[in-house]
Biotite code that builds the C-alpha atoms (Angstrom):
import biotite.structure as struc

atoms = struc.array([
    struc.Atom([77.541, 59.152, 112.283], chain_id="A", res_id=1, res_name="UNK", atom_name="CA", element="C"),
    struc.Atom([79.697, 61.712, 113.683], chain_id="A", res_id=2, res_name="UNK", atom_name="CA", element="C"),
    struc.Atom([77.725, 64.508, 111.886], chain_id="A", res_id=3, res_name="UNK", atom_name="CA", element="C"),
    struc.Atom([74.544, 63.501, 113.933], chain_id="A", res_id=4, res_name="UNK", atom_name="CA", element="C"),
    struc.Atom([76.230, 62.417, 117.741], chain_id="A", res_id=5, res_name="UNK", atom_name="CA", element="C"),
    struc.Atom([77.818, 64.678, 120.472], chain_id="A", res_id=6, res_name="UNK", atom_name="CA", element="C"),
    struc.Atom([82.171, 64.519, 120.229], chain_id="A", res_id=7, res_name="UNK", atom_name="CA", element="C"),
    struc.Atom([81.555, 62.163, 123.550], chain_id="A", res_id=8, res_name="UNK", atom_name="CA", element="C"),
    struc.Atom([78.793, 59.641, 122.016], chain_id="A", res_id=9, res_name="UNK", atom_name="CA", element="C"),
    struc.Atom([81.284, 59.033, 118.384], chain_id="A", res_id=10, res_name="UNK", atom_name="CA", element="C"),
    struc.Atom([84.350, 58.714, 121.682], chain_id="A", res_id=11, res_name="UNK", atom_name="CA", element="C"),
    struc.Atom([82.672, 56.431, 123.294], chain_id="A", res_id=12, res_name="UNK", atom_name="CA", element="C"),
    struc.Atom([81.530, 54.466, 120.067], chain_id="A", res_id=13, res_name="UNK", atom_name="CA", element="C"),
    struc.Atom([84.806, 54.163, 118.611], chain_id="A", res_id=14, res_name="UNK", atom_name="CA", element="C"),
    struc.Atom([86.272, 53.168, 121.952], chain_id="A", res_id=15, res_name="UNK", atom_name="CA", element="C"),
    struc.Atom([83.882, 50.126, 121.722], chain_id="A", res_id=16, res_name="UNK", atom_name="CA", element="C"),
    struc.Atom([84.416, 49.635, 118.008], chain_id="A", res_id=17, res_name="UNK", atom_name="CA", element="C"),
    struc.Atom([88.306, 49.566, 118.778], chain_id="A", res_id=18, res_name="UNK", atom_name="CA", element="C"),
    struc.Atom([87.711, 47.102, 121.764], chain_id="A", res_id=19, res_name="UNK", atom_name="CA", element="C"),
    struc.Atom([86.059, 44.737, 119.883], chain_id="A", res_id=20, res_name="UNK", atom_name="CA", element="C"),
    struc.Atom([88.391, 44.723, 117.145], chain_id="A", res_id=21, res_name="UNK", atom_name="CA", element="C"),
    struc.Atom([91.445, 45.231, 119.368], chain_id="A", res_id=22, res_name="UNK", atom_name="CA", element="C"),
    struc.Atom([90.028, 41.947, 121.209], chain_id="A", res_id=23, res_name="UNK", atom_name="CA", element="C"),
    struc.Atom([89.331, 40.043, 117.581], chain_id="A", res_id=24, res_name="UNK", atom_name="CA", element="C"),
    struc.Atom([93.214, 41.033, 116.363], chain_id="A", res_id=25, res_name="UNK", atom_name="CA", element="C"),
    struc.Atom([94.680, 39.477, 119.489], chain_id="A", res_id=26, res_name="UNK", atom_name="CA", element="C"),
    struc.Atom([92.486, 36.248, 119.274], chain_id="A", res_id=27, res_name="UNK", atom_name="CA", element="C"),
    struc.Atom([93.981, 35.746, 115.953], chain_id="A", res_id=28, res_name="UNK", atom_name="CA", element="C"),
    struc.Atom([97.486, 36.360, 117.091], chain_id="A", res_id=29, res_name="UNK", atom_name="CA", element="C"),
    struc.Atom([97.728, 40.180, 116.100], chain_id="A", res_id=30, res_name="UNK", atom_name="CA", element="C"),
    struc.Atom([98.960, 42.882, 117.790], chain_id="A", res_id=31, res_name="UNK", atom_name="CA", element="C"),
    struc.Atom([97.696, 46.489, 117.233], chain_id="A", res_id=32, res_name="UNK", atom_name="CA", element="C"),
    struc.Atom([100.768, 49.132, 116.828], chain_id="A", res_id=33, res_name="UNK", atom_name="CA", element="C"),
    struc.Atom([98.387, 52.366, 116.826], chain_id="A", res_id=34, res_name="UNK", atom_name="CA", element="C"),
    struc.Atom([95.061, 53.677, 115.332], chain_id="A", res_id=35, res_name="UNK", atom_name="CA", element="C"),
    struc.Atom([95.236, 57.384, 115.161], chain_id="A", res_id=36, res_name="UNK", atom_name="CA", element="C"),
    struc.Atom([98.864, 57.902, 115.029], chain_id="A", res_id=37, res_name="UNK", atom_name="CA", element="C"),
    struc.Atom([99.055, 58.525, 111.249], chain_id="A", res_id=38, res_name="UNK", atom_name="CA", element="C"),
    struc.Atom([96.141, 61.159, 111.718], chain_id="A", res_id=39, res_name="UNK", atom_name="CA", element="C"),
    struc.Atom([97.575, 63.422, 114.170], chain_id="A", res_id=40, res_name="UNK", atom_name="CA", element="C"),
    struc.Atom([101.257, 62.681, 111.848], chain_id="A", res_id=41, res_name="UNK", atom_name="CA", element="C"),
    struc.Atom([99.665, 63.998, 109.326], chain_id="A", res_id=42, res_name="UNK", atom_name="CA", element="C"),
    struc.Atom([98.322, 66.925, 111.411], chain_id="A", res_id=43, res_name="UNK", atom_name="CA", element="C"),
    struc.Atom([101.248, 67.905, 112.501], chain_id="A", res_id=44, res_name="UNK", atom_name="CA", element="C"),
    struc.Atom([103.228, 68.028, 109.285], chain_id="A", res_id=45, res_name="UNK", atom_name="CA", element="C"),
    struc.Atom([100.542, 70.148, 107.957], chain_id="A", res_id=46, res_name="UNK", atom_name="CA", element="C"),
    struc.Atom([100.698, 72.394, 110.912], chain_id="A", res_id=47, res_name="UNK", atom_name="CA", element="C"),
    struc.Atom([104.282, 72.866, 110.462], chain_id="A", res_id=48, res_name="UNK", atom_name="CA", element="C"),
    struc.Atom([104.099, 73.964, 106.861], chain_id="A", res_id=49, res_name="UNK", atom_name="CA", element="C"),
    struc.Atom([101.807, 76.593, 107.857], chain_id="A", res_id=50, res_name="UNK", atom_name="CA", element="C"),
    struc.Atom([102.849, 80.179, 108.196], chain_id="A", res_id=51, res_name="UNK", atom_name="CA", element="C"),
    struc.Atom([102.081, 82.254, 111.400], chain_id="A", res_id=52, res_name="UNK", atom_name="CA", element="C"),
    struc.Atom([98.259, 82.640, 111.572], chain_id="A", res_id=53, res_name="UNK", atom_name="CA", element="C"),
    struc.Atom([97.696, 80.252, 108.466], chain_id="A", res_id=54, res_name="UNK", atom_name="CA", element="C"),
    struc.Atom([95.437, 77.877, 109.227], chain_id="A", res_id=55, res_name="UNK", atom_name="CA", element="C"),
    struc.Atom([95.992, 74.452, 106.932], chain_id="A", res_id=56, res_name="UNK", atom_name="CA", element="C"),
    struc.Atom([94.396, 71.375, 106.483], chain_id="A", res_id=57, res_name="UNK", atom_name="CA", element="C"),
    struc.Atom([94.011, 68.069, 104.722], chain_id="A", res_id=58, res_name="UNK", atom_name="CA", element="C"),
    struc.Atom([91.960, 66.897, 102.557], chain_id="A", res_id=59, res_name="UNK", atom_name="CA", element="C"),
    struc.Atom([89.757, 64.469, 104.983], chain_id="A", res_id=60, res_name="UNK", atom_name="CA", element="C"),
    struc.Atom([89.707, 67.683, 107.196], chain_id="A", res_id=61, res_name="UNK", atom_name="CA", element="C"),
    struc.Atom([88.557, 69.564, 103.910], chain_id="A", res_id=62, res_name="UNK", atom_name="CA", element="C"),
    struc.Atom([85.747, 66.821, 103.543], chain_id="A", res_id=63, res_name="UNK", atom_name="CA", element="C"),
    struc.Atom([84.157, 66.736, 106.696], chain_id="A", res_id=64, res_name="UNK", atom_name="CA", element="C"),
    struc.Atom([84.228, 70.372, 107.005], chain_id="A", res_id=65, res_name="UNK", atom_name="CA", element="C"),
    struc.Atom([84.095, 72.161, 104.068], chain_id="A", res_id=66, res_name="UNK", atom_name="CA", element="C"),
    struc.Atom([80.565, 72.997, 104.267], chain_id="A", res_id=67, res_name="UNK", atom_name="CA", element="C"),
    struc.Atom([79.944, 77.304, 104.810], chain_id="A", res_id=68, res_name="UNK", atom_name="CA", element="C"),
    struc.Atom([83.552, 77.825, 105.168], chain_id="A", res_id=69, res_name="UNK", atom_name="CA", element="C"),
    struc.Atom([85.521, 79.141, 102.438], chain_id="A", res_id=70, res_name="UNK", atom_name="CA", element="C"),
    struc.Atom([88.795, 77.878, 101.610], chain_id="A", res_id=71, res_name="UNK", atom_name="CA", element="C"),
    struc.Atom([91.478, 78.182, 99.175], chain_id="A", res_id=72, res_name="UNK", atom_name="CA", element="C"),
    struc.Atom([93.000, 75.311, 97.395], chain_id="A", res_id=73, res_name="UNK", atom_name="CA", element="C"),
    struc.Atom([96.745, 75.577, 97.424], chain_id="A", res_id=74, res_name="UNK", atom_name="CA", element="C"),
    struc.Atom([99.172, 73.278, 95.445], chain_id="A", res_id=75, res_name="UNK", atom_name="CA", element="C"),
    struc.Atom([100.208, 69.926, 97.059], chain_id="A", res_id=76, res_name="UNK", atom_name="CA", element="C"),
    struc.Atom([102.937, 70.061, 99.700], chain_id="A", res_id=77, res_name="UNK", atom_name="CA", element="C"),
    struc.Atom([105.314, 66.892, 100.069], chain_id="A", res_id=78, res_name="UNK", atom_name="CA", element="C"),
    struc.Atom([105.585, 65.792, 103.513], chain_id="A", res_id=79, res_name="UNK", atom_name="CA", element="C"),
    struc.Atom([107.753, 63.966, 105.467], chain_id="A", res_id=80, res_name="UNK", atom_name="CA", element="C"),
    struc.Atom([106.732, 59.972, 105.687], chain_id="A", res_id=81, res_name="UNK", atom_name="CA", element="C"),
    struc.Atom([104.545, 60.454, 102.633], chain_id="A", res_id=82, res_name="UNK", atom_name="CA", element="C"),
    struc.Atom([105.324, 59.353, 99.134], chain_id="A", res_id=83, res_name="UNK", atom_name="CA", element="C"),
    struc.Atom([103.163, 61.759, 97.426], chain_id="A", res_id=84, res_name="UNK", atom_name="CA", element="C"),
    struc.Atom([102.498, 65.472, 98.071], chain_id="A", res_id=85, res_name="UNK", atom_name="CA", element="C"),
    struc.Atom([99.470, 65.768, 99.948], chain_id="A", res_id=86, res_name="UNK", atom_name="CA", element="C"),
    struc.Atom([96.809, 68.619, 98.949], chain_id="A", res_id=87, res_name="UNK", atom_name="CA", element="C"),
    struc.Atom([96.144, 71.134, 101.448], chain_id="A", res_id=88, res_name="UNK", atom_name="CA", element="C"),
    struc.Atom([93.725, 73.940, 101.988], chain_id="A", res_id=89, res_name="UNK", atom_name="CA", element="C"),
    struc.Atom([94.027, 77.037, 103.431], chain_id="A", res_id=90, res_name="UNK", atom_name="CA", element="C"),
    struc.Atom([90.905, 78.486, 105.515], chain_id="A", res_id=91, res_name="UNK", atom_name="CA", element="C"),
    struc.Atom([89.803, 81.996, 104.575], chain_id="A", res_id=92, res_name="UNK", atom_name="CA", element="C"),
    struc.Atom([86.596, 82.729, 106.565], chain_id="A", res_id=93, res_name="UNK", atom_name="CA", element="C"),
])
């Protein structure tokens, strides 16, 4: 979806999507803590492992963008609040 919809239509679709579920949780007695929060964690404790002008990223980041970019795979780096080492790749061109 995201591949094929302006940044502003998948917004404003997953603002909807998160309404409706947000309104679905509370109805059952749930409470919603965060969505994203673990996403931009994760960001961040790549970013921080990065040296000046390295630019880092994970592997759903890899994923969606790997595609005419080239990239080098570097070994796992353990982060903090994960239990595993998380692969990381560093972008070249």
């Amino acid at each position: 979806m995201s591949e094929k919809l302006d940044p502003e239509q998948v917004t404003s679709v997953m603002n909807d999507c998160f309404c409706m579920m947000g309104q679905c949780i509370e109805k059952h007695g749930g409470t919603i803590d965060k969505f994203m929060g673990d996403t931009v964690n994760l960001a961040s404790r790549i970013e921080g492992a990065s040296q000046t002008g390295q630019i880092l990223v994970g592997p759903a980041t890899y994923k969606a963008i790997k595609a005419g970019l080239n990239y080098k795979t570097l070994n796992p780096i353990p982060l903090k609040g994960k239990s595993e080492p998380i692969p990381v790749y560093e972008l070249l061109s």
